[in-house]
LOTOR-310135 format. One line per field, with one value per residue: residue in one letter; residue number from 0; z, x, y of N, C-alpha, C in turn. Coordinates in steps of 0.2 Angstrom, whole numbers, plus 5000, padded with zeros to 4 digits. Layout:
BEGIN
res <- [A;...] .
n <- [NUM;...] .
nz <- [Z;...] .
nx <- [X;...] .
ny <- [Y;...] .
caz <- [Z;...] .
cax <- [X;...] .
cay <- [Y;...] .
cz <- [Z;...] .
cx <- [X;...] .
cy <- [Y;...] .
END
This chain:
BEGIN
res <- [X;X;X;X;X;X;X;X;X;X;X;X;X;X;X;X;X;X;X;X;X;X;X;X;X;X;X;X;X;X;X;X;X;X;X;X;X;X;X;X;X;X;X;X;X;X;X;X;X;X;X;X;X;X;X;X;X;X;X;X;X;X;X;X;X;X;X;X;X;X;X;X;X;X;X;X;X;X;X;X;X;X;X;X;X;X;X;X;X;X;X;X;X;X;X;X;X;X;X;X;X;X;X;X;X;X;X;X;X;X;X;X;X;X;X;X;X;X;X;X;X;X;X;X;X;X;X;X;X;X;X;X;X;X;X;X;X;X;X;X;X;X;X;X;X;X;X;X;X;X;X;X;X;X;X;X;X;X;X;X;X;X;X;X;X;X;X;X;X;X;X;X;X;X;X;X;X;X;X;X;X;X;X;X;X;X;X;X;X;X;X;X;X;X;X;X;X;X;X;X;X;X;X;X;X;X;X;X;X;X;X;X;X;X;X;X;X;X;X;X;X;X;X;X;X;X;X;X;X;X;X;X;X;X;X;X;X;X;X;X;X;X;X;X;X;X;X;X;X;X;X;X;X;X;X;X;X;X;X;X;X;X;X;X;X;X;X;X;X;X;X;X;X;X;X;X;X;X;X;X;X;X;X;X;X;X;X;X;X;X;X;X;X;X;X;X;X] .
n <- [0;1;2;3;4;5;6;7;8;9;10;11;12;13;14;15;16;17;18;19;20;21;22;23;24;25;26;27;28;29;30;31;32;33;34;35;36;37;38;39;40;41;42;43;44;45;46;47;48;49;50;51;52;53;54;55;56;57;58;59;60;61;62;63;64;65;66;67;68;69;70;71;72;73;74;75;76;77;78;79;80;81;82;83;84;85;86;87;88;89;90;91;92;93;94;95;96;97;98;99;100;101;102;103;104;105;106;107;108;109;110;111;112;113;114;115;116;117;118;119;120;121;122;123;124;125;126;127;128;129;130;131;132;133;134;135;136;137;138;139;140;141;142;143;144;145;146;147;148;149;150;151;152;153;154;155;156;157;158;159;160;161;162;163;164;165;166;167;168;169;170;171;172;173;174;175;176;177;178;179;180;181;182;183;184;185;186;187;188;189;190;191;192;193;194;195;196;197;198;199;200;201;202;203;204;205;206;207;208;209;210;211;212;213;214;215;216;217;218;219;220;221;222;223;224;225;226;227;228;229;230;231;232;233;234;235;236;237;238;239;240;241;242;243;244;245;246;247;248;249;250;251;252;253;254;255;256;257;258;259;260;261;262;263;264;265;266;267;268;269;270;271;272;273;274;275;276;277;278;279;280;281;282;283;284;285;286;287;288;289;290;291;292;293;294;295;296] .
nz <- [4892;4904;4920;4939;4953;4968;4984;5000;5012;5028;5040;5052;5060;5049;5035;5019;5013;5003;4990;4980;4965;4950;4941;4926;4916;4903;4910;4923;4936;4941;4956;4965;4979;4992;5010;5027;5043;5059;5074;5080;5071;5060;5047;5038;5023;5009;4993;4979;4968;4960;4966;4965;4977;4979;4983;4987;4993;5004;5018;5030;5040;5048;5046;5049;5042;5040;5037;5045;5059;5072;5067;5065;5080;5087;5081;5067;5050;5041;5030;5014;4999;4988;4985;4978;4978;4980;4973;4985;4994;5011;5022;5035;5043;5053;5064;5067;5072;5069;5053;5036;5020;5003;4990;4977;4971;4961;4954;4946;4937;4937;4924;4915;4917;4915;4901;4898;4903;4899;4886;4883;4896;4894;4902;4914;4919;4921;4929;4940;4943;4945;4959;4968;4981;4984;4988;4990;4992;4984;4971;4959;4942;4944;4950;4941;4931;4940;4944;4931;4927;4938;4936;4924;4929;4936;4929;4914;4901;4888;4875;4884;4881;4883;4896;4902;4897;4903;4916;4913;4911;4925;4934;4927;4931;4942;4947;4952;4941;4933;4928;4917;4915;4919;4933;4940;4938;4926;4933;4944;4960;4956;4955;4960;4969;4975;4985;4990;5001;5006;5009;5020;5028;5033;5040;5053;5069;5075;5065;5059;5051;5048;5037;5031;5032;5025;5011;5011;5008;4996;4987;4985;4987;5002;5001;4987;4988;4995;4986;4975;4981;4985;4972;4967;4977;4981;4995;5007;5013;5028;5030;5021;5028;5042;5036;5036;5048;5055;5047;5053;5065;5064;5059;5071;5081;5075;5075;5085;5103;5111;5121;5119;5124;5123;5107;5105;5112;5105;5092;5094;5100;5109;5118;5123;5121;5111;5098;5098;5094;5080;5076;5072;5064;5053;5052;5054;5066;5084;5090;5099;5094;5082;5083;5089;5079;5069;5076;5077;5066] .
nx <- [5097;5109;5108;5110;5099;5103;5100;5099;5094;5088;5082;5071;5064;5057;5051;5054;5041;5041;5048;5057;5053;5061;5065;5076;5075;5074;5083;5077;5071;5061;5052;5045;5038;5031;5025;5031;5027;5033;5023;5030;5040;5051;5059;5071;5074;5083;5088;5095;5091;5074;5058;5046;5032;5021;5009;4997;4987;4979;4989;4988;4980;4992;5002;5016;5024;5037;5048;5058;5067;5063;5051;5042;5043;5037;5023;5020;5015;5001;5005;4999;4993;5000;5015;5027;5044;5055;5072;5084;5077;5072;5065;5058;5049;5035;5029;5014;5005;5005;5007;5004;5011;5010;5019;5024;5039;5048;5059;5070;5080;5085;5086;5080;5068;5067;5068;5054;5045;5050;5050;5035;5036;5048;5064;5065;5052;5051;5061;5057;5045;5049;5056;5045;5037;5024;5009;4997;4980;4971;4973;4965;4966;4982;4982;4978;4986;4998;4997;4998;5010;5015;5014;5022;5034;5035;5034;5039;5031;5031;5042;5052;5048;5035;5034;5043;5033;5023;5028;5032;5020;5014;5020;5021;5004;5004;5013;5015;5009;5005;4988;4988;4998;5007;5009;4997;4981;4970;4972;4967;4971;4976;4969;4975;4986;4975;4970;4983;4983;4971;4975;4985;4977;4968;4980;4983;4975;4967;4964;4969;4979;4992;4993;5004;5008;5000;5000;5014;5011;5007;5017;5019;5020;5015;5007;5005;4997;4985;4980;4977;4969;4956;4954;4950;4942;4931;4933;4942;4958;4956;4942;4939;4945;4939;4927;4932;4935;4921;4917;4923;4919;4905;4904;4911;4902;4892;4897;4903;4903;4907;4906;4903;4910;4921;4922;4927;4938;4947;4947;4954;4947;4945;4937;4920;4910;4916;4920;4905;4900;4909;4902;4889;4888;4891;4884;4872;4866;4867;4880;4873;4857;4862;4866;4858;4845;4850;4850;4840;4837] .
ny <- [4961;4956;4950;4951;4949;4958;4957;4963;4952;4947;4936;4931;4918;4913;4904;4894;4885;4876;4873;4885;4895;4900;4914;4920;4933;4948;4960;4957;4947;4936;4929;4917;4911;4900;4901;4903;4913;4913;4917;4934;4935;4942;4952;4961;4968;4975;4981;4986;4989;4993;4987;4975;4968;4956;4949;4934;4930;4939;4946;4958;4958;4950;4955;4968;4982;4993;5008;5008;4999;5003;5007;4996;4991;4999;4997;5001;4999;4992;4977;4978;4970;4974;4980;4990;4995;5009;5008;5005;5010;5006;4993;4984;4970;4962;4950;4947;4937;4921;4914;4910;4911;4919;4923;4934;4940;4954;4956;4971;4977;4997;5001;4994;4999;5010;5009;5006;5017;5029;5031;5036;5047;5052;5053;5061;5061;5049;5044;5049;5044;5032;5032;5036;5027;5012;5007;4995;4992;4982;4973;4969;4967;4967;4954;4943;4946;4942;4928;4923;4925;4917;4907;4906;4906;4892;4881;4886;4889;4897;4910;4918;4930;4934;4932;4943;4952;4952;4956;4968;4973;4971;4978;4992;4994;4994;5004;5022;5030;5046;5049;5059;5062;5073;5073;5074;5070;5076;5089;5085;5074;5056;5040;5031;5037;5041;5030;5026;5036;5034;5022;5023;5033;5023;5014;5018;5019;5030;5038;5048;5060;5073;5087;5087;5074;5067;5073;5070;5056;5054;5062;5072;5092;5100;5111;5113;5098;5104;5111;5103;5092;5097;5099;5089;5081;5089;5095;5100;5093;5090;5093;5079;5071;5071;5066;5052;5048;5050;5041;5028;5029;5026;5013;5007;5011;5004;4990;4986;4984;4993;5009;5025;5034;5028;5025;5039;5040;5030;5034;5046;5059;5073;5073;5064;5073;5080;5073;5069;5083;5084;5072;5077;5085;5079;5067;5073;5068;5065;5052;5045;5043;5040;5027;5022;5021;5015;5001;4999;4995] .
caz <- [4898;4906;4927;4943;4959;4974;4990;5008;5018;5035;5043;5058;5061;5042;5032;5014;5014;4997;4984;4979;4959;4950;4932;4926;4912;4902;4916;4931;4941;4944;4963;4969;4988;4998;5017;5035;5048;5068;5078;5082;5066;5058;5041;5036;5016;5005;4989;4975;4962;4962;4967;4966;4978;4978;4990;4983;5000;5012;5025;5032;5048;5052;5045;5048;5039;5042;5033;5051;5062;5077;5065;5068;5087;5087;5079;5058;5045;5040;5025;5009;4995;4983;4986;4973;4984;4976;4973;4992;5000;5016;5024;5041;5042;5060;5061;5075;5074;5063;5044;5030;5013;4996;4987;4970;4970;4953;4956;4940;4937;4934;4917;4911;4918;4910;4895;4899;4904;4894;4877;4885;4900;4896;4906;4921;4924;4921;4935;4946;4944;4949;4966;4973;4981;4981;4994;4986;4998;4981;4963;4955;4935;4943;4953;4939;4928;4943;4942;4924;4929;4943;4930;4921;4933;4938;4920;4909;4893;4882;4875;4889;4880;4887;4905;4902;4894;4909;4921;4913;4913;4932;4934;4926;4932;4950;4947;4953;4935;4932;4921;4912;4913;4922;4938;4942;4935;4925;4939;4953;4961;4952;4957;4963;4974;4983;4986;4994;5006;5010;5012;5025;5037;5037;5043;5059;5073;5076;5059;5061;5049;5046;5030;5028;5030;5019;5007;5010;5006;4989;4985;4984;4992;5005;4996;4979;4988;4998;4982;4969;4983;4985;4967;4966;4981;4984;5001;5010;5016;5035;5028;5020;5035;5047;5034;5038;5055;5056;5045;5056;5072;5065;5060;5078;5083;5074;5075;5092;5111;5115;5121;5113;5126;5121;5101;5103;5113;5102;5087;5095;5101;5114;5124;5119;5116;5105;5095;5096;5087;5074;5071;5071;5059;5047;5049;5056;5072;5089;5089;5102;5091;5076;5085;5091;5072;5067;5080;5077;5059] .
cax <- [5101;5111;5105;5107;5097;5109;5096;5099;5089;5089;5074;5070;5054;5052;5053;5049;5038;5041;5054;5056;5051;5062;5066;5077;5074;5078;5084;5074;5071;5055;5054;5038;5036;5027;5033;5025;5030;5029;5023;5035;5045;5056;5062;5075;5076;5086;5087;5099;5087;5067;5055;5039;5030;5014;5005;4990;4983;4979;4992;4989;4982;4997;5012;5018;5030;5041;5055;5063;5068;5058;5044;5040;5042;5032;5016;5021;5009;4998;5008;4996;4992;5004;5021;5032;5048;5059;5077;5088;5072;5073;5060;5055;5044;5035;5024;5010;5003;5009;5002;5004;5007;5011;5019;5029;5043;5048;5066;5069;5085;5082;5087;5073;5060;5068;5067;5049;5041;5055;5045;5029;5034;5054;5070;5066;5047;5050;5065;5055;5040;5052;5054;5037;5035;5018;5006;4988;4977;4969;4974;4962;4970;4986;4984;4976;4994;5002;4994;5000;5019;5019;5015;5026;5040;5035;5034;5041;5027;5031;5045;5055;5045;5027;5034;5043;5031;5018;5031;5032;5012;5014;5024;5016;5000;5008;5018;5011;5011;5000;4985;4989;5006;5009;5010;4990;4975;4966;4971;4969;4976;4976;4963;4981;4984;4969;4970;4988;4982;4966;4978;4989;4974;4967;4984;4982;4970;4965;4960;4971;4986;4995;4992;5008;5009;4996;5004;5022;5009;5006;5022;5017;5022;5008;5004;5001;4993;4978;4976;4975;4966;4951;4951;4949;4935;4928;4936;4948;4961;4956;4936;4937;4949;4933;4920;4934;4934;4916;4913;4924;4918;4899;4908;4912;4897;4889;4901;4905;4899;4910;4903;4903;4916;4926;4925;4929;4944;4948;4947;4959;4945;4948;4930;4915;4906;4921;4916;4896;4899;4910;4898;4883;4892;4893;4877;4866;4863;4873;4879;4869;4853;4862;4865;4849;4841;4855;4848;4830;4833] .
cay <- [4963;4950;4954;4945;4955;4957;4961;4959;4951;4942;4933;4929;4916;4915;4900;4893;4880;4872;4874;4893;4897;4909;4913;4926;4937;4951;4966;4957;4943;4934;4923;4914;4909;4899;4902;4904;4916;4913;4924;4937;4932;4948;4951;4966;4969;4981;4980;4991;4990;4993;4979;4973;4961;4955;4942;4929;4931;4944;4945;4963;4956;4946;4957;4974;4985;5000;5010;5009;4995;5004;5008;4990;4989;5007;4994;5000;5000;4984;4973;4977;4966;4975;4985;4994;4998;5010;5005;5007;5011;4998;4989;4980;4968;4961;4946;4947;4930;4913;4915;4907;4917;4917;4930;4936;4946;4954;4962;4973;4984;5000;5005;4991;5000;5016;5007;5006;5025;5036;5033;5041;5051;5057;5052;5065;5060;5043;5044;5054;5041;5025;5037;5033;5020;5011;5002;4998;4987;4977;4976;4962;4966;4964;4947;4939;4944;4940;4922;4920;4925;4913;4900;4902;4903;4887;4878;4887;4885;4902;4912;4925;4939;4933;4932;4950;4957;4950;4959;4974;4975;4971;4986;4998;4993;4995;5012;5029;5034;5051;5048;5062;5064;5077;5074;5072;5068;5081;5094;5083;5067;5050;5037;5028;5043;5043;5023;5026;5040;5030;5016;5027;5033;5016;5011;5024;5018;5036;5039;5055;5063;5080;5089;5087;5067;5066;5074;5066;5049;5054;5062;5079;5096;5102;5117;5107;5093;5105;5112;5097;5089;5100;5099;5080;5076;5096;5096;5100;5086;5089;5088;5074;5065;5071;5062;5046;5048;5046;5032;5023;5029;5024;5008;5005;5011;4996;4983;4983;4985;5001;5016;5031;5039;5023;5027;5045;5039;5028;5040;5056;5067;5075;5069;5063;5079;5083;5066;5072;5088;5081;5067;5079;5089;5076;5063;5075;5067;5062;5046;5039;5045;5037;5021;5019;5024;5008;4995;4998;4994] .
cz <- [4903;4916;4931;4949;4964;4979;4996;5011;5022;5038;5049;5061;5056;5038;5025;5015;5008;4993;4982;4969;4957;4944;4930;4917;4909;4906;4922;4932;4943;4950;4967;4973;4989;5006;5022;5038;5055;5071;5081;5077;5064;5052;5039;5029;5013;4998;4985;4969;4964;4962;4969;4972;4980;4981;4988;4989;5004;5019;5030;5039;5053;5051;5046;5046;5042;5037;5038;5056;5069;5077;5069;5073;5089;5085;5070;5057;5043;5032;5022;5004;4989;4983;4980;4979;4979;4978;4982;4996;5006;5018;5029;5041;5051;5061;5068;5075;5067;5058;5041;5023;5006;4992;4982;4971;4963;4956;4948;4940;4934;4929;4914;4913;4913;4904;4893;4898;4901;4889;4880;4891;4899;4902;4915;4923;4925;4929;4943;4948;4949;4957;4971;4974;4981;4984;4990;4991;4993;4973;4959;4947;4938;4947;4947;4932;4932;4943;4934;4925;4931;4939;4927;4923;4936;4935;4915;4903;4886;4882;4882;4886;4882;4894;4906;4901;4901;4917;4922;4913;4921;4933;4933;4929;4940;4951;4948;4946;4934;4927;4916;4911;4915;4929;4943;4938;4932;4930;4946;4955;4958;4959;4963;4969;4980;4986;4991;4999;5009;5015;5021;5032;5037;5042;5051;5063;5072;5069;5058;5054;5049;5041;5028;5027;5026;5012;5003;5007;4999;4985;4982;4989;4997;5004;4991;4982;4991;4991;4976;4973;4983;4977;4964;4969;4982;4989;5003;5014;5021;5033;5029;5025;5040;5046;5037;5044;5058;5054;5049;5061;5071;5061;5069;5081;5081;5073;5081;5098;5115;5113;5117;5116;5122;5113;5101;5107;5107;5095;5089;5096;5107;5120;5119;5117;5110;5098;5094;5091;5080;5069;5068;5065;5051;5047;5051;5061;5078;5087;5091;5100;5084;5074;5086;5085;5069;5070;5078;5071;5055] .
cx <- [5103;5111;5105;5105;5102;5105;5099;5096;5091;5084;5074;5063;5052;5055;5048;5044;5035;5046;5053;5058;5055;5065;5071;5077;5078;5079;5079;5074;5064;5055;5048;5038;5033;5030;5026;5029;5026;5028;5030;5041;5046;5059;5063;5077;5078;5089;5091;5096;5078;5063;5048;5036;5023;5012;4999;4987;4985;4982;4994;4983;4986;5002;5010;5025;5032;5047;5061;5062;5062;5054;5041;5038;5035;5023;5016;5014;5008;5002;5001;4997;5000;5009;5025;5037;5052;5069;5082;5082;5073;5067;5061;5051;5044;5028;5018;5006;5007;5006;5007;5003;5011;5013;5025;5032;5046;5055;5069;5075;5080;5082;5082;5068;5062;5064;5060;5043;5046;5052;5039;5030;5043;5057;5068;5058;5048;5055;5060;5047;5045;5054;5049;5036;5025;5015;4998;4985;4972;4970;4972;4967;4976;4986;4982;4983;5000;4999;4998;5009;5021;5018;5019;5033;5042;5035;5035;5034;5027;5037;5046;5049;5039;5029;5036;5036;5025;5020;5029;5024;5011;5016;5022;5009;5000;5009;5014;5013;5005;4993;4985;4996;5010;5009;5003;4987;4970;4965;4969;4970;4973;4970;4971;4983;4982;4969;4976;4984;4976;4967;4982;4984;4972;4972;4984;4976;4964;4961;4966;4980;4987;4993;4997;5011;5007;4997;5009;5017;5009;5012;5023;5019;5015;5006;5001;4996;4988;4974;4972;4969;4958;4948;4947;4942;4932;4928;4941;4952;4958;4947;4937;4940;4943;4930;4924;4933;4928;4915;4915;4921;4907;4902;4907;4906;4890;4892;4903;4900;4902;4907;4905;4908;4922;4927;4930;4937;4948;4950;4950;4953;4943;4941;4925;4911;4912;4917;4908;4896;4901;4906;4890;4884;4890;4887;4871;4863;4870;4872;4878;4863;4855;4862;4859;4844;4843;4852;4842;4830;4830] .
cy <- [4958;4956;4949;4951;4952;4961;4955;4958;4948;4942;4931;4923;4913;4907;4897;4886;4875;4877;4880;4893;4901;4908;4922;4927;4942;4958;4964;4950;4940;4928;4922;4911;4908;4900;4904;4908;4914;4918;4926;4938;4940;4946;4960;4965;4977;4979;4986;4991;4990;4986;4979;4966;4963;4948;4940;4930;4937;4943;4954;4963;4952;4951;4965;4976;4992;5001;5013;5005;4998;5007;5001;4991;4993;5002;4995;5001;4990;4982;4975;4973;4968;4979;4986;4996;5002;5008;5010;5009;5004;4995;4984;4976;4963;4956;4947;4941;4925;4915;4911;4909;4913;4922;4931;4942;4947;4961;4965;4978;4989;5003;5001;4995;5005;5014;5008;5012;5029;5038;5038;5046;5054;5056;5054;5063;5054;5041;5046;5048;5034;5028;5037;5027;5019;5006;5001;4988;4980;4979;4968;4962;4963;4956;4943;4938;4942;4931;4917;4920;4919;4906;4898;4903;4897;4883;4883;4888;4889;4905;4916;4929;4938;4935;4939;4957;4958;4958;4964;4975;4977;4979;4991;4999;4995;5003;5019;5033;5040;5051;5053;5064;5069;5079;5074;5072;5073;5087;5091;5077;5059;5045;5033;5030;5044;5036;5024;5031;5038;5024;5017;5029;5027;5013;5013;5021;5023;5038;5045;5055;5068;5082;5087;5081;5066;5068;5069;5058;5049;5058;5070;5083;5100;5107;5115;5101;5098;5107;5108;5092;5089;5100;5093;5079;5085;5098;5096;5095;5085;5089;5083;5069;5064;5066;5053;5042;5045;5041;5027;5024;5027;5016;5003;5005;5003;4989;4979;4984;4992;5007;5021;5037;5033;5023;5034;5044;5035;5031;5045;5060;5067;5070;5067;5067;5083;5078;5068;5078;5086;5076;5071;5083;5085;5071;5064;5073;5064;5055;5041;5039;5041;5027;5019;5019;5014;5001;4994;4994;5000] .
END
């Protein structure tokens, strides 16, 4: 399939920092960047077909993302390791210090992918799968096929159908595909799933979602997510967000010098004996008894 990708972008701050890599194949587009952003730096992308990118280094404490201009401004979500964007989804990007990254984009029309998920999952799931997008904070399999790609867009050394074949791995390997094919995992949410929705409270200071965000993060309706949820960890959403809550707020407790009225601020509760019962609840003691247990060793 004869393919050229047509995205919009516009930069602000952003520049390559050696000659841009890119190889086109059969229904996509392979395009490997070195490039630095300045602090403050902005990049607006939109895209008419689905897209892969994927960064050699961690830049999710320099870059933020949104899927609205004054998501960004707002503070966004941290840039993860690996993004699936589904085709016309938009994207914001907002640098908050200078960096230096490295990242492969894999622009792919979408009838190649069909081509791809239709044999095993049928036109309408496969459609419905290229629909989710997709944020995962590490994906070693795919960086080390992301490695062999960017090789060989940069020399050339084997037929087009190694580098495709590479891609389509990438992609699948990426894609919120069900492990059973039904839309969850043996009855409850894919290991993929739970890594987005783990990925989404991390993004949040507070530690804090809705049932019904956390859902909308996994692509679920909040009635089908409380239930497939519970079946997955043996809790329910707003449990298991509590158990998060603490691990961060004993996190803080031993990471830093902030009080304990100063976590519970921090964390959304309402005061610090709000914060005391919720921790007592869950590690069995206050968490000036838990800190002091922590310190001694």
């Amino acid at each position: 399939m004869s393919y050229r990708h047509q995205m919009t972008c516009h930069t602000q701050g952003i520049r390559a920092t050696e000659g841009v890599r890119w190889r086109g194949l059969d229904g996509m587009v392979g395009v490997f960047w070195r490039a630095e952003g300045q602090k403050g730096a902005r990049g607006y992308y939109l895209s008419p077909d689905p897209r892969i990118v994927f960064f050699l280094n961690d830049v999710s404490g320099h870059i933020r993302i949104a899927n609205r201009d004054e998501g960004v401004q707002a503070g966004g979500r941290p840039m993860l390791r690996a993004l699936y964007v589904p085709a016309g989804v938009p994207l914001w990007s907002g640098f908050t210090g200078a960096h230096r990254f490295a990242h492969l984009d894999l622009h792919i029309h979408r009838d190649r992918l069909l081509r791809i998920l239709s044999p095993s999952f049928g036109a309408s799931e496969a459609l419905a799968i290229l629909q989710r997008p997709v944020e995962v904070p590490d994906a070693p399999a795919i960086a080390s096929l992301a490695a062999l790609l960017v090789d060989e867009l940069s020399g050339p050394a084997r037929h087009p159908v190694f580098a495709e074949s590479l891609a389509g791995s990438i992609a699948t390997g990426l894609l919120d595909i069900p492990a059973g094919g039904d839309g969850c995992a043996a009855g409850g949410l894919t290991p993929l799933q739970m890594r987005r929705l783990a990925a989404r409270l991390q993004s949040r200071q507070d530690r804090r979602l809705t049932v019904a965000e956390m859902a909308a993060a996994v692509g679920l309706s909040e009635s089908w997510f409380a239930a497939v949820f519970k079946q997955t960890t043996g809790q329910t959403p707003l449990q298991w967000q509590r158990g998060q809550r603490i691990a961060q707020a004993q996190r803080l407790l031993t990471e830093s010098d902030l009080t304990v009225a100063d976590v519970a601020a921090r964390l959304g509760f309402s005061d610090q004996a709000h914060l005391t019962r919720a921790f007592r609840q869950v590690a069995g003691q206050t968490p000036a008894a838990w800190r002091r247990m922590q310190l001694a060793g």
